[in-house]
C-alpha positions in Angstrom: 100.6 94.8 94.4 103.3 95.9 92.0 106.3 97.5 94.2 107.6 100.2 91.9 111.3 102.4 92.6 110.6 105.8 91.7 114.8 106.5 91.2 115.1 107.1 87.5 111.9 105.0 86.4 109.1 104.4 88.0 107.6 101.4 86.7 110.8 99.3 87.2 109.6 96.3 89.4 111.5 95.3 92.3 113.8 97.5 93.1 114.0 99.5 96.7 112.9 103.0 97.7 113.4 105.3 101.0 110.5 106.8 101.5 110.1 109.7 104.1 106.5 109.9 105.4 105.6 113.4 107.1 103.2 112.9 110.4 101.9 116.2 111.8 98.2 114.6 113.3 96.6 111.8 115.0 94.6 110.7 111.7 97.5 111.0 110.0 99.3 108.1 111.7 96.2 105.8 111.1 96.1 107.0 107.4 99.7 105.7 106.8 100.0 103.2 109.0 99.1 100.6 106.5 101.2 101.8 103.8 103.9 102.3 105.9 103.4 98.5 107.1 103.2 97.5 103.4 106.3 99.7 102.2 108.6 98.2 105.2 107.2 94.3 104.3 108.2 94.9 100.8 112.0 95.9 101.8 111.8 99.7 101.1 113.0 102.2 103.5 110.8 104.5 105.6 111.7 107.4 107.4 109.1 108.9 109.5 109.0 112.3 111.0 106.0 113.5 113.1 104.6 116.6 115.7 104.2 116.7 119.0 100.3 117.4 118.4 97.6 115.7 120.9 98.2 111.8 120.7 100.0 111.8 117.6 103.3 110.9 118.9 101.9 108.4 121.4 99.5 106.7 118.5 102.5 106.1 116.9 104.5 104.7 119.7 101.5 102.4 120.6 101.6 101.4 116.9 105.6 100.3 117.4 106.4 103.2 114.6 109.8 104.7 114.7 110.0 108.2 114.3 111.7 111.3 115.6 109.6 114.5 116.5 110.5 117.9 115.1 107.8 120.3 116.0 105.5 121.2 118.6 102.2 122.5 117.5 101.6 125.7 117.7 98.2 127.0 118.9 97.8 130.3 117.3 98.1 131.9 114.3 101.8 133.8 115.0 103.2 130.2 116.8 101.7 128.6 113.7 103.6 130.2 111.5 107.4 129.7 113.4 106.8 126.7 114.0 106.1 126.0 110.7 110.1 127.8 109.8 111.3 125.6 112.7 109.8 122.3 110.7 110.9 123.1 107.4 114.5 124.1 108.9 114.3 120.5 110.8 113.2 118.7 107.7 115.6 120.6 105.3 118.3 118.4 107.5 116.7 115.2 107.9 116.1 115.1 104.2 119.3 116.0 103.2 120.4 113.5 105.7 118.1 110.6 104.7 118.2 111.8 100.7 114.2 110.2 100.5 113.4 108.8 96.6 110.3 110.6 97.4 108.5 112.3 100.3 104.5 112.1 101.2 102.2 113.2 103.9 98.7 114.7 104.2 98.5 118.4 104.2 102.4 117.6 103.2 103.3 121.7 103.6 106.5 121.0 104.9 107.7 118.5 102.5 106.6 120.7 100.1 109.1 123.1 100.5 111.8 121.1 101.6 111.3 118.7 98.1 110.9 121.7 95.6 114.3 122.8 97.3 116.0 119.6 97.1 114.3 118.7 94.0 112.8 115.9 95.7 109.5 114.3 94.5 106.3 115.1 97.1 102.9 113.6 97.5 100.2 115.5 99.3 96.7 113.3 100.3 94.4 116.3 101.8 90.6 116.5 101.9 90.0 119.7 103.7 88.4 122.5 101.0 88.5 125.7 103.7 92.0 125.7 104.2 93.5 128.8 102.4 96.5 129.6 103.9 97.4 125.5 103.7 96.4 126.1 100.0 98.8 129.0 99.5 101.7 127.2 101.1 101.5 124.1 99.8 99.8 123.8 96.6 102.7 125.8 94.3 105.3 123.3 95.3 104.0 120.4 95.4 104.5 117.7 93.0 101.1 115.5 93.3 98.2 116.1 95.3 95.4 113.4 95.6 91.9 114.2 96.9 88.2 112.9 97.4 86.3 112.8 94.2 83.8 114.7 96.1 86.5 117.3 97.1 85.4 121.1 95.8 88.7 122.6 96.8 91.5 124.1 95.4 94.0 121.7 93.7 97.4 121.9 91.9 96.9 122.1 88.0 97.5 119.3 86.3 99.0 117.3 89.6 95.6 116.1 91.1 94.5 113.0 91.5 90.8 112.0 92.7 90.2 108.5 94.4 86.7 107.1 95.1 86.0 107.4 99.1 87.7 109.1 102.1 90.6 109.1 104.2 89.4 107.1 106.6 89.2 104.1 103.7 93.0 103.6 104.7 92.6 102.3 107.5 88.9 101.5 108.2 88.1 99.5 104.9 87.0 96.1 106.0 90.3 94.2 104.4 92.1 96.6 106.9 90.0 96.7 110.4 88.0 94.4 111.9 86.7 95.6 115.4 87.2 93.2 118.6 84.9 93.7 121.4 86.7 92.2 123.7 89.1 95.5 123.4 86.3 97.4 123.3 85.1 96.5 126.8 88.9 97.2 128.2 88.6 100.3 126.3 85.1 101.2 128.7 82.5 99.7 127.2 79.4 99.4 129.2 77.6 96.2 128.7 73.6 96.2 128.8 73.5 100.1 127.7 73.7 102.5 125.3 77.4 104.0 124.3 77.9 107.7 123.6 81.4 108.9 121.9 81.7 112.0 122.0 84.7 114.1 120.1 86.0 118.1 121.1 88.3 119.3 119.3 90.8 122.3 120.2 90.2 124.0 116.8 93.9 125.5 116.5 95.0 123.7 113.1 95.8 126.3 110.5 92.0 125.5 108.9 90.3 126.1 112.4 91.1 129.5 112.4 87.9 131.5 112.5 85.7 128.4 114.4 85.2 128.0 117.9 83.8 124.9 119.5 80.8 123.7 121.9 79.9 126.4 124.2 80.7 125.1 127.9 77.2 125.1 129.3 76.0 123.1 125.8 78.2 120.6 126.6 77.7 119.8 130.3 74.2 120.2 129.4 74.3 117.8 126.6 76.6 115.1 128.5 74.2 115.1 131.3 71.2 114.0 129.4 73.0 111.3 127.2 74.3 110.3 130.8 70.2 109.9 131.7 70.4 107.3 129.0 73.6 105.1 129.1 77.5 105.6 129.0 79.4 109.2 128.0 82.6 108.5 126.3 84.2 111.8 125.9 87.6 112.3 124.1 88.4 116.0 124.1 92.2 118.1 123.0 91.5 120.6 125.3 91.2 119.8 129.2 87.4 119.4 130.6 85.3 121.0 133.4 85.8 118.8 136.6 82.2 117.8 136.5 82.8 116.4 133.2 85.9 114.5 133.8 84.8 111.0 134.8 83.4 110.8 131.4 86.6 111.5 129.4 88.2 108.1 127.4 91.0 106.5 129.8 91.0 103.6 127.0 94.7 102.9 125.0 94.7 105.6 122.2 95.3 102.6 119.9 92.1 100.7 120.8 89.5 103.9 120.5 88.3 102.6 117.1 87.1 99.3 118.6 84.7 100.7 121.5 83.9 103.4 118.8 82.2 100.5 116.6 80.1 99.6 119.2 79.0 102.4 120.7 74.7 103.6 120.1 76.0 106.9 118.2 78.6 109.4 117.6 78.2 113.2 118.2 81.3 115.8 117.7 83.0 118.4 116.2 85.8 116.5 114.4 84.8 115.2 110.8 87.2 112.5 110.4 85.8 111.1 113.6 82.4 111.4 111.8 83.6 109.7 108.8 85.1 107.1 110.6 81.8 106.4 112.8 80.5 105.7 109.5 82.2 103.6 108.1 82.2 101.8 111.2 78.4 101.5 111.1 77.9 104.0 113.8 74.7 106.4 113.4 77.0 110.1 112.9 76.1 113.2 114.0 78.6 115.7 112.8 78.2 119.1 115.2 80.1 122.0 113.9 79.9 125.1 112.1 82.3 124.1 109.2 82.1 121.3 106.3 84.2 118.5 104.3 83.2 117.3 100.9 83.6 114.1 102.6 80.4 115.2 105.3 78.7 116.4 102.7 78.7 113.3 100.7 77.8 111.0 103.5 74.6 113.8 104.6 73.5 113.7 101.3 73.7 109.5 101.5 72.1 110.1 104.5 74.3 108.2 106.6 75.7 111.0 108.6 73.7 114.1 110.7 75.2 117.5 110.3 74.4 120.2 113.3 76.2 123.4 111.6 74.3 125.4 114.6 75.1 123.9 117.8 73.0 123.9 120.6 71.3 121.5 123.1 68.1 121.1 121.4 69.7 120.5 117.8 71.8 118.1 119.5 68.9 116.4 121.2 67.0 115.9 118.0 69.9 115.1 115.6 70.9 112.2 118.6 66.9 111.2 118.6 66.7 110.9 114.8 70.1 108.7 114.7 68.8 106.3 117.0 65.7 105.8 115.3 66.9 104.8 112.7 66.5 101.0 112.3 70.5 99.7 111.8 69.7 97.3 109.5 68.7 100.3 107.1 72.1 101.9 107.8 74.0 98.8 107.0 72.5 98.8 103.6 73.1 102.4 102.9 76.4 101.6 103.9 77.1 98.7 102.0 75.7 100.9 99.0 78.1 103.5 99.2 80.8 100.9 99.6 79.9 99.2 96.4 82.4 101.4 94.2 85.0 102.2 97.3 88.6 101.4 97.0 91.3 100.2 99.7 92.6 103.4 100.1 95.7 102.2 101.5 96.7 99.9 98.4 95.8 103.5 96.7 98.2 105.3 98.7 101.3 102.6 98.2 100.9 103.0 94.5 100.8 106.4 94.3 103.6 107.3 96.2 105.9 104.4 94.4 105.0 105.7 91.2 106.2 109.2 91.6 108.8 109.7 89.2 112.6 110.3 90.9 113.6 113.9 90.6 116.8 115.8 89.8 117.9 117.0 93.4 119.7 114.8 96.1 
């Protein structure tokens, strides 16, 4: 990998760069954790600020990243939109503080305002098309954005980039993850049957607004008959039902990705979960009323079940057509859509280092 400074000229080899990386979710501290890993090997500086936002802060923690936490998330539209104020006040002082070469994140809508004050170079990775008020903050100020080639979103003229894959290629590509069984099993694991994972969201992010999860009675009626059939794994942002407690993942947040890979199938309301299941080699069943470009892709190469209407028979039958679905089939389906896939976290490195310096700080 060529290490590029962005201060001045960005293809100058081998000079150093501080870098300020902008955390504000869980996937967002496995999407950068690579580059982060590989900017810091290479002697550049990184400055990491993140959200106090489910296990985000923990993830990071567990994954011995320094960082300093400057919002809470807020969980409706009106606490949203102060605590974004609050992070942009927060940032507007780290980065003046720090004075970043250039600043990246995903979703990046902080950093976006902060950098076109300071006239500081920003990079945005997003993959989420129904997003508009994200859209409306973010896109104008921005100085690169980089999406999914199957991405049907807005983008920001002339500043978008397309790479071949999803997120989840940062840190899920094979060169990047292996899984380990034997943290798998300390994870929960049960040996001798089937593994069920499945993923609640709290659908309070700005591009939730509108959607509304499981129904309660679905999902207690759903998690009993998996249980019929072999182990519930349930990781969930909100709190559970008692009844439905003993089947929430006590696992280290760090080490979910490893029982995930060997778990019978997937079923949940998150997409990135969905996309990382398959990648993983996990039969998918997505289970929401709302789409990715990156869901839709992996439908259409039929290697992931979508559910937009959720109820207990859909879920039944989606669960019943995954698993009959001989593996060995879904390892070749796989492997084709992998054939023209890139390391998405050597993608990242380079584009972030070869943002051109700007004029501010």
């Amino acid at each position: 990998m060529d290490y590029r400074n962005c201060r001045g000229n960005a293809g100058q080899p081998g000079l150093k760069m501080k870098i300020l990386v902008d955390i504000v979710h869980p996937a967002d501290v496995l999407f950068f954790l690579n580059p982060i890993r590989k900017w810091q090997r290479a002697g550049h500086t990184v400055q990491v600020v993140s959200r106090c936002k489910d296990v985000t802060a923990g993830l990071l923690d567990a994954f011995s990243v320094e960082h300093r936490v400057i919002s809470k998330a807020g969980t409706n539209l009106v606490s949203l939109g102060l605590e974004l104020v609050r992070r942009d006040l927060v940032l507007l002082g780290v980065a003046r503080q720090f004075r970043p070469d250039v600043m990246c994140g995903f979703g990046a809508v902080s950093i976006s305002h902060v950098g076109k004050i300071l006239g500081i170079p920003t990079v945005s990775f997003y993959d989420t098309e129904r997003a508009p008020l994200q859209h409306r903050a973010t896109l104008p100020f921005i100085s690169h954005l980089h999406v999914p080639q199957s991405y049907d979103g807005p983008i920001a003229r002339n500043r978008t980039s397309r790479f071949a894959g999803t997120k989840d290629l940062s840190y899920l590509h094979p060169d990047n993850f292996t899984p380990d069984r034997d943290l798998a099993l300390a994870a929960g694991l049960a040996v001798g049957a089937p593994n069920f994972f499945i993923r609640l969201v709290g659908w309070q992010a700005n591009h939730d607004l509108g959607h509304a999860g499981w129904k309660p009675d679905t999902t207690r009626k759903f998690v009993r008959y998996l249980s019929e059939q072999g182990r519930v794994h349930i990781s969930s942002e909100l709190s559970l039902p008692d009844e439905l407690e003993e089947y929430r993942y006590r696992g280290r947040v760090e080490h979910v990705h490893h029982l995930l890979a060997h778990c019978t199938c997937y079923i949940g309301e998150s997409a990135t979960m969905a996309g990382e299941a398959v990648l993983l080699g996990v039969p998918s069943v997505y289970a929401a009323d709302d789409r990715r470009c990156y869901t839709d892709e992996l439908a259409a190469r039929e290697l992931l079940w979508k559910v937009p209407v959720v109820d207990f028979p859909s879920l039944c039958r989606a669960v019943g057509e995954a698993g009959a679905l001989d593996r060995t089939v879904l390892a070749r389906r796989l492997q084709a859509y992998m054939a023209d896939k890139v390391n998405l976290a050597d993608y990242v490195v380079d584009a972030v280092q070869q943002q051109p310096r700007g004029s501010g700080i």
